[in-house]
N, C-alpha and C positions, 0 to 999 in steps of 0.2 A: 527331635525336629523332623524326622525321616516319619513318623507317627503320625506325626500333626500333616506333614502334608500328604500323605495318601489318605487321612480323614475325609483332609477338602475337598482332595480330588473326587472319592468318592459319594461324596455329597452331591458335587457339581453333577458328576456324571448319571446318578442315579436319581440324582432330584428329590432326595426322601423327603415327605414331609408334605411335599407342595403340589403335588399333583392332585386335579379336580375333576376324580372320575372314580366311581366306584369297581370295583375287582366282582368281576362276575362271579369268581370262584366261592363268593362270600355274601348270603344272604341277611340281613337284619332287620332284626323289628324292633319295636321300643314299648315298653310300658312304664308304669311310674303306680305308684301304691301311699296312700297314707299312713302313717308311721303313727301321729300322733298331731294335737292343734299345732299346724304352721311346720311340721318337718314331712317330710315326704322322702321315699325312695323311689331312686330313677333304676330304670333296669336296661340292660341292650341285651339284647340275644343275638350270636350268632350261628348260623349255619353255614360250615363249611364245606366244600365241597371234599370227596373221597381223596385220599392222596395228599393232598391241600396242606399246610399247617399256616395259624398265624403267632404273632409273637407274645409273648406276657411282658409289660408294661416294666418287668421289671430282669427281661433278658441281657446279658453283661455286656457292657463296651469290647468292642471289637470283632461284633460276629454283624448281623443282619438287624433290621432297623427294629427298635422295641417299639408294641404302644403304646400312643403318644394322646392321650383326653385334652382336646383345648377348651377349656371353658370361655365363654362371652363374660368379660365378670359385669354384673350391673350393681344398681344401690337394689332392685328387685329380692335378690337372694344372697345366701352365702354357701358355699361347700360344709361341711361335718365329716371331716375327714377326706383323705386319700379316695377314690376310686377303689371297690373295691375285686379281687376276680377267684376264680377258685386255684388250689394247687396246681401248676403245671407242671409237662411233660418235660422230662433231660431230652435233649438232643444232641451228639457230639458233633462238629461243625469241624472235620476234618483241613477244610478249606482255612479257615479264621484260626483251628485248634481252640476252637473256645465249646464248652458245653451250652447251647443255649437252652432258653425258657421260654418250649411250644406250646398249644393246645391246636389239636386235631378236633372233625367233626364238631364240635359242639359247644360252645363258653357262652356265659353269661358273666356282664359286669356292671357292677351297681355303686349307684354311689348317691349319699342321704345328705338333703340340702334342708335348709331351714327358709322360707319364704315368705317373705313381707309383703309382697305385690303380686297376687293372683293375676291381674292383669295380664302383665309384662312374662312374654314368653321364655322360656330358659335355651338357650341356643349353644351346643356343644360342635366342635369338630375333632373327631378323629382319623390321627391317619397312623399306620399300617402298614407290613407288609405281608402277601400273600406269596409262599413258595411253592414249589414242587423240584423239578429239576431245576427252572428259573426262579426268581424274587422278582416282583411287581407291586411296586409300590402304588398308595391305593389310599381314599380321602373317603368318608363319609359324613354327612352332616346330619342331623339331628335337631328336632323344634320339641321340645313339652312345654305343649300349653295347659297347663292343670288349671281344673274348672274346680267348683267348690263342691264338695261332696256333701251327703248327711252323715249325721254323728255316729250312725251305727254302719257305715261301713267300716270293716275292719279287714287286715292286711291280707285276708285270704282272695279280695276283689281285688283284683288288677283290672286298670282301665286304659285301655290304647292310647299313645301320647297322638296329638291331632299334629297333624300337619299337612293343610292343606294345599294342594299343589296347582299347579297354576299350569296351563298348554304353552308350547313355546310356540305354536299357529296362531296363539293371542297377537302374536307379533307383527303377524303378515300384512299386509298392504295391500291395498286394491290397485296393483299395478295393471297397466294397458301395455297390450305389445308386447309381452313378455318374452318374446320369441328371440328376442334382440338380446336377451340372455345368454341363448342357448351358446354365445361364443361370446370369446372374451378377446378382446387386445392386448396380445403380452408377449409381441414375438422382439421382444429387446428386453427380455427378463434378462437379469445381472448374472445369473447364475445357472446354467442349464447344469444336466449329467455331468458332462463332458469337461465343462470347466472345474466340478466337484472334483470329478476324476482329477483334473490336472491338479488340484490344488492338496489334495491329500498326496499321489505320487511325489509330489516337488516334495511338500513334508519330508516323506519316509526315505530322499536321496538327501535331503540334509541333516536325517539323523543320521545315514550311512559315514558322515565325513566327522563324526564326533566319536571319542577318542574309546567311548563305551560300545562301539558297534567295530568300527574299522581296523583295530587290532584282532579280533577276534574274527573275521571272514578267512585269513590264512590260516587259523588255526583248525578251523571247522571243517574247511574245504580240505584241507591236509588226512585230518579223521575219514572222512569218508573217501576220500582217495585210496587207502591202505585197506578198504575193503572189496571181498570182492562185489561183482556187479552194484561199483560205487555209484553209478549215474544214478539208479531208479530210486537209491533211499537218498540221495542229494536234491532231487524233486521234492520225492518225500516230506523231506524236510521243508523246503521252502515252501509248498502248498502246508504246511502245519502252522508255520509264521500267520500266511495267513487268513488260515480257519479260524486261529485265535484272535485274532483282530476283528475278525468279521462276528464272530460270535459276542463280541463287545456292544455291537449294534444291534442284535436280532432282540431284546427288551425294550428298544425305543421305538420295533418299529409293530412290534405287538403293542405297546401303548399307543402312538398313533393311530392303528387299527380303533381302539378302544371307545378313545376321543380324539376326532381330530383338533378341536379346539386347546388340549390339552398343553402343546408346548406355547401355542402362543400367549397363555397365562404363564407359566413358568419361566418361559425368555421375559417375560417382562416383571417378572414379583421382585421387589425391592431387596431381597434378601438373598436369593438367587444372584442376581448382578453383586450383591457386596461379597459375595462367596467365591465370586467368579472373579472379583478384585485382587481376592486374598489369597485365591490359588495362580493368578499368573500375575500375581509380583512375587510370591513365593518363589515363584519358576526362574521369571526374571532374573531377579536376586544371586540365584545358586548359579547361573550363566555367567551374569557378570563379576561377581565375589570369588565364583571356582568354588564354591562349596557344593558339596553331593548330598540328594536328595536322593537317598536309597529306600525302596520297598525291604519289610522287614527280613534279616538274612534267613532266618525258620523259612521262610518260602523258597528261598533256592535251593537252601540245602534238600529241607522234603525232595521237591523237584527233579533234583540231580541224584539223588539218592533213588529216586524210580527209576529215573533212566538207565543207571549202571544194576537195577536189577530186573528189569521187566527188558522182552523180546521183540524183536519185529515192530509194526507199526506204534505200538504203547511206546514201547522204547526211543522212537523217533519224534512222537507227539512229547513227550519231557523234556528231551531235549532242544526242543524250539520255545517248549513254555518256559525252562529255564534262561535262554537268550533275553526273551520279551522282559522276563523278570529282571535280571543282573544287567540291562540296558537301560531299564529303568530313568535312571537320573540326567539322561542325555534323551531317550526320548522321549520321557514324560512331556517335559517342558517345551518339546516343539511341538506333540501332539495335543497337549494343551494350549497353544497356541493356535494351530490348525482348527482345532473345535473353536476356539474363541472365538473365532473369522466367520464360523460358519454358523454360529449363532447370533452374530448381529447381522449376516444378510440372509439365511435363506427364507423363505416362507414357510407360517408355520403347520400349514396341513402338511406340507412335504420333508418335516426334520426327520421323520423315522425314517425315511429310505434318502433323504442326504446324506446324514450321518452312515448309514451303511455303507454308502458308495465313498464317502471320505476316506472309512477304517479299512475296507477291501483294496484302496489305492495305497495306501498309505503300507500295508501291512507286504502288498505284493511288491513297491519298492525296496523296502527292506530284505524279500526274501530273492530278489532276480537275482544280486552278487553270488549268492551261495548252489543258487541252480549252475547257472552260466558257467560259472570257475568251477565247477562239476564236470561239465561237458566240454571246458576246453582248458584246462588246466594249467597250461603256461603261458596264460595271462594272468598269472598270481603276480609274476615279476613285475607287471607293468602298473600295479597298485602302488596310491600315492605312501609316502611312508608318511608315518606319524612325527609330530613335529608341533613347534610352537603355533601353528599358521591355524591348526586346529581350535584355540583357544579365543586366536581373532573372530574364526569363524562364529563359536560360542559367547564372545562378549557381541556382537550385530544380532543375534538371532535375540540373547537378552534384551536388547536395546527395544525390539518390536515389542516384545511381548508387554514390556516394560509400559511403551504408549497404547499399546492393548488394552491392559490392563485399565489406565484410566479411562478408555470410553466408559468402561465395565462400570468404575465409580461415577458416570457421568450420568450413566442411565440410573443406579441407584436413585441421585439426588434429584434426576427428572419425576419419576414416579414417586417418590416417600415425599415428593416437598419440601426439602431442606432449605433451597433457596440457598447454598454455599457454593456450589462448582460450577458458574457462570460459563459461559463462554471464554472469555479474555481468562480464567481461571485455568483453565483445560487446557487450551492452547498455551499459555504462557508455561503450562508445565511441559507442555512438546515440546516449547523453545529451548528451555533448559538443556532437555533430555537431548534433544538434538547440537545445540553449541556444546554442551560435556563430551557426548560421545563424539564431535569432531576434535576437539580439541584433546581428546585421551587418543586417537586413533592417528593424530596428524605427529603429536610424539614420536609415537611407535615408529612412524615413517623415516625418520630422522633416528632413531634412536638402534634401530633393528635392521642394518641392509636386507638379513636373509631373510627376512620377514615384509620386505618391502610392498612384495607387488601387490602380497596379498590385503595386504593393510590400505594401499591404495586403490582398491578394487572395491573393498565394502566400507573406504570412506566415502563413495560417491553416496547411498542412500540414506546415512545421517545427515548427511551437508545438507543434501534435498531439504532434508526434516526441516533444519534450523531455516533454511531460509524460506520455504514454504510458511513452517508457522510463524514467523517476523513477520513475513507480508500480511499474514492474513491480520496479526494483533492491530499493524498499522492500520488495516482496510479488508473489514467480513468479508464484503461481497465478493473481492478478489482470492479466500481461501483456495476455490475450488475443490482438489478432493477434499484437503483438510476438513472443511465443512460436512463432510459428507458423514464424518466419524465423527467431528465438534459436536456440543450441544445445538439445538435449533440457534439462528441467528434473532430471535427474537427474545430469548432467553442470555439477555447481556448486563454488566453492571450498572447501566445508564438508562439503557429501555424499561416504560412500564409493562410488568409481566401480562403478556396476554398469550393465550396457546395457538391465536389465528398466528399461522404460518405469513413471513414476509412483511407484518404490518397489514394483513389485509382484514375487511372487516368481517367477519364471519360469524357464525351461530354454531355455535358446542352443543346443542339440541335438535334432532331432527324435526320435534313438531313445532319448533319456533323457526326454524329454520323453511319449513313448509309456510306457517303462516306469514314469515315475510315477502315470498315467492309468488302466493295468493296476491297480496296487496302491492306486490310492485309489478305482478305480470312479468315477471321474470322465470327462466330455467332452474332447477338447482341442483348444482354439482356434490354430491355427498361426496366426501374426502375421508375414507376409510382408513386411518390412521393409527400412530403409538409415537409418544414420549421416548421410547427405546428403538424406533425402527429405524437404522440405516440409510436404507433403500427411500424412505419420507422423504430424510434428510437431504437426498444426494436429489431426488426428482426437485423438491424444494430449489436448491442451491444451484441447481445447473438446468431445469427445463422450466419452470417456474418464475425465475429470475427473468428472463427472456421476456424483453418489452413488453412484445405482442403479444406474449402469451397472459402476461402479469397484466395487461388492462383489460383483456378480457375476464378474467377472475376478480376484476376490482368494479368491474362498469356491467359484464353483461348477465353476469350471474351471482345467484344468491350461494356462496360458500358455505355450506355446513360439513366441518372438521369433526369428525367423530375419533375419539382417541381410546382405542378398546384396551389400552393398560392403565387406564385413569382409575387409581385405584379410592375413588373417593365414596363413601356410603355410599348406597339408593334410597331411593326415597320407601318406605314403608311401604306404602301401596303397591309397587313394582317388587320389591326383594320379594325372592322366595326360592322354592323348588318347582323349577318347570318340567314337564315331561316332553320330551323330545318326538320327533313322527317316528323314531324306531323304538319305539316306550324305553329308552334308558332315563332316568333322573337327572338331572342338573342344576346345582345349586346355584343360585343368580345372588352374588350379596353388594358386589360393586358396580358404578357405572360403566367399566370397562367392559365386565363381563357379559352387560346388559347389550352394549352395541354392537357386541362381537356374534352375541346370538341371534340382534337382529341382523345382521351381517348374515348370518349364515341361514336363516327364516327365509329372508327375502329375495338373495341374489347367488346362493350357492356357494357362497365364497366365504373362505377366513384369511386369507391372505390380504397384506400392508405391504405397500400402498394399492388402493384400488378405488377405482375414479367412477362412479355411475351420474349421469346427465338425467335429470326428470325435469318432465311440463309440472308446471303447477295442479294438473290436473293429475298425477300419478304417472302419465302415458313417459313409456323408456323411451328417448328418443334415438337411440341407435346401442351398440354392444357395451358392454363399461371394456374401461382399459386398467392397464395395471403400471408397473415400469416399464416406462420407454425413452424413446430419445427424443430431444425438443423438437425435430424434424416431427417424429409421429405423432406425438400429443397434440401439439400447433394444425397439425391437420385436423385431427380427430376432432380437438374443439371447432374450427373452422366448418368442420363438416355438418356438427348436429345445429350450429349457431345458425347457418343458411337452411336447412331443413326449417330450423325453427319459426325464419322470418320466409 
């Protein structure tokens, strides 16, 4: 059990698989050669860079991600075997204790198809990982379109696979005014620094009061008290907590750098959100049940085993990696938690340094007890003792992660199309979750005097639950925040599915949405959107809602809702490989992907939600806005709407 959920976890966090951006460290080209009438071999070559290694397809469970060949299957061809690659290198993987299976500098891997349909392109994805000191996970895409050859060539001609690429400046628009760009209205984003800060800090003082961290601060601070000049390696220490935390984040925020468009396909891939389902009710679960979800014991032992032989600072950094490790099962689960939170609001150019700033807060909570009781030592006495009040604390932290957890499944069934976790679904499963945990909690009250206060203290925020989610099953529009995490309110078991936000009437195409704008002499509001976004949700449900605001987007402007995790085909003519203005590659295969890049072509921006106002003639008519509060938006629209007339 303890296997499977550091698997997830490590999925969740590292995102293998799904990331859509190529590893600079890793050059490729593609050829394909005729075998024989109707079979063909495809070839990939790669170069890698000095230092560099990548994985063989067939390196062992539990070290770093193996390659992975996704074939498109069509009726066009069929595979002839496995994929095939040469010998690879051992590598002993000290970390994992697993030997893995590299190749350095240089591989080639081929693999022989039988094909019926010259026509119809053969379209492969692989993804990878690229190491050194770090692992960055890394996606490549691949077109062979094989043209017909003559009968005498033979396997010594290799012929370059065609794939032609397409400009992502195809994309641009003949905007007017574009100056009205150069800023944006977003001074009521949801989420600054500072808030990050606070919301990783709170995390890492509510692992402090769980039973895997809080007996263990007397004992540590005791340790280095009996040495001498105990303060300076009790710092030590605590800045070691967290180095390690922080060095958790410096891979996302090097992928950021990469692509910034990169997490916001990844916050929204349909399989990601189901992963993310399945590691915080995992988490959940072990909260509320009392089962321990331990990182394998080989890692502490190693761990602690450095510490009691290595000196001075090495000495000091094992023994904080050891804490992080055997703390594990108490603060996995809030820390996945905190990350849960912070992937359904932040925006996605900014996850790689949100995230930083989450694990650097999160990590220096955790480590202030051990400094502080270093430097004033008897205040050890004044620490709470451990006791049953600890486990209430652990079944309320389950409880959230618990309703966490289903937005996570809500956004799956948004984006894959399932049409099963409706709104009235969602919510009626908060109700639950929140009448149980009152009703388990309100026991305890009666049941447990020495237990009382604190039972009565964190039965206030299940109560909330239950009767927040009541009202809203009774009446959507009165959710409020519920809403804000629910699915959209137009995604209900009675409403016909349509993705225009509130019932209004809208256009899911920008050049139909232009063409209507033409013929009614109307403005149009592009509505830069996602199925998974939060922050939509809540501008929706609480600034949107708002009379005045809601007939101005019904009467005075043309709506076009673009939803860049819409992961539905493209059309032929559009999918491809674009080339970016900083020449990196990017593969376009869905509609999502398509309006996130003209997002980002056009207005500088990949951030959801984000609001631009245009004349039918292209001209901006003042800054785009982003999240804000009904006060702001109501002006804003106000303001371009009198400009306008």
């Amino acid at each position: 059990m303890a296997r499977i959920a550091v698997f997830f976890l490590a999925l969740c966090l590292w995102f293998s698989g799904y990331t859509q951006f190529s590893a600079t460290q890793v050059s490729w080209d593609t050829q394909w050669e005729e075998i024989e009438d109707s079979r063909y071999r495809l070839i990939f070559n790669a170069t890698i860079e000095e230092g560099w290694h990548i994985f063989s397809q067939y390196s062992p469970e539990g070290g770093s991600q193996p390659a992975f060949f996704e074939f498109i299957e069509t009726d066009a061809y069929k595979r002839i075997g496995p994929v095939l690659e040469p010998t690879p290198e051992a590598y002993y993987n000290d970390v994992f204790e697993v030997t893995e299976q590299i190749f350095s500098n240089e591989v080639r891997f081929e693999q022989v198809v039988e094909i019926y349909d010259l026509s119809k392109p053969i379209e492969i994805t692989l993804y990878y990982q690229v190491c050194k000191e770090l692992c960055i996970s890394a996606s490549e895409d691949f077109v062979f379109q094989i043209e017909p050859t003559p009968a005498t060539l033979n396997v010594e001609n290799l012929v370059e696979a065609k794939d032609e690429k397409k400009l992502a400046l195809d994309l641009k628009l003949d905007l007017k005014d574009e100056h009205h760009l150069e800023r944006i209205g977003s001074e009521d984003s949801p989420l600054n620094l500072w808030s990050l800060a606070l919301l990783g800090f709170a995390g890492g003082l509510l692992a402090l009061l769980t039973p895997c961290v809080l007996p263990i601060i007397p004992l540590t601070v005791s340790y280095f008290n009996q040495k001498k000049n105990a303060k300076p390696w009790a710092l030590l220490y605590g800045a070691s907590i967290v180095v390690l935390y922080v060095s958790l984040g410096l891979p996302f925020l090097l992928g950021s750098k990469a692509d910034p468009q990169l997490f916001n396909e990844i916050a929204s891939h349909p399989v990601v959100n189901f992963l993310l389902f399945l590691v915080l009710l995992l988490f959940a679960l072990s909260f509320i049940f009392r089962f321990e979800l331990n990182l394998p014991s080989s890692w502490i032992r190693i761990t602690d085993q450095k510490s009691d032989r290595t000196k001075g600072f090495v000495s000091v950094l094992f023994m904080a990696l050891t804490l992080v490790l055997a703390s594990f099962s108490c603060t996995g689960p809030i820390l996945g938690g905190v990350l849960g939170a912070l992937a359904t609001q932040t925006e996605a150019g900014t996850f790689g340094v949100s995230l930083l700033v989450i694990l650097t807060a999160f990590g220096l909570a955790l480590a202030l007890p051990f400094m502080l009781l270093a430097l004033f030592p008897s205040a050890l006495s004044k620490l709470p003792k451990s006791g049953e009040w600890m486990n209430t604390v652990k079944f309320v932290l389950g409880v959230i992660e618990l309703v966490l957890a289903f937005k996570f499944l809500s956004n799956t069934d948004l984006v894959a199309g399932w049409s099963l976790f409706k709104y009235e679904v969602i919510v009626g499963i908060w109700f639950v979750i929140g009448v149980s945990a009152t009703l388990y909690l309100l026991v305890g009250v009666f049941k447990d005097a020495s237990n009382r206060i604190v039972r009565i203290l964190f039965l206030l925020p299940v109560l909330w639950l239950a009767i927040v989610s009541g009202v809203s099953l009774k009446d959507p529009l009165r959710g409020g925040v519920i809403n804000t995490f629910a699915p959209p309110l137009y995604y209900t078991l009675n409403a016909e599915e349509t993705p225009c936000p509130l019932g209004l009437d809208c256009a899911l195409n920008f050049e139909e949405g232009l063409q209507r704008a033409q013929d009614e002499n109307k403005p149009i509001l592009i509505d830069f959107t996602g199925y998974s976004c939060v922050n939509c949700r809540r501008m929706e449900a609480e600034v949107w809602s708002d009379p005045r605001i809601y007939s101005y987007l019904k009467e005075e402007v043309i709506l076009v809702s673009l939803y860049v995790d819409d992961r539905t085909d493209l059309l032929p003519s559009l999918k491809g490989k674009y080339q970016l203005p900083d020449g990196r590659i990017k593969s376009i295969r869905t509609v999502g992907q398509y309006w996130s890049l003209f997002q980002a072509v056009n207005f500088k921006s990949i951030s959801q939600p984000f609001y631009v106002l245009l004349d039918p003639d292209l001209t901006v008519i003042q800054e785009p806005i982003q999240f804000s509060s009904r006060s702001t938006f109501l002006a804003w629209i106000e303001r371009a709407l009198s400009e306008k007339h």
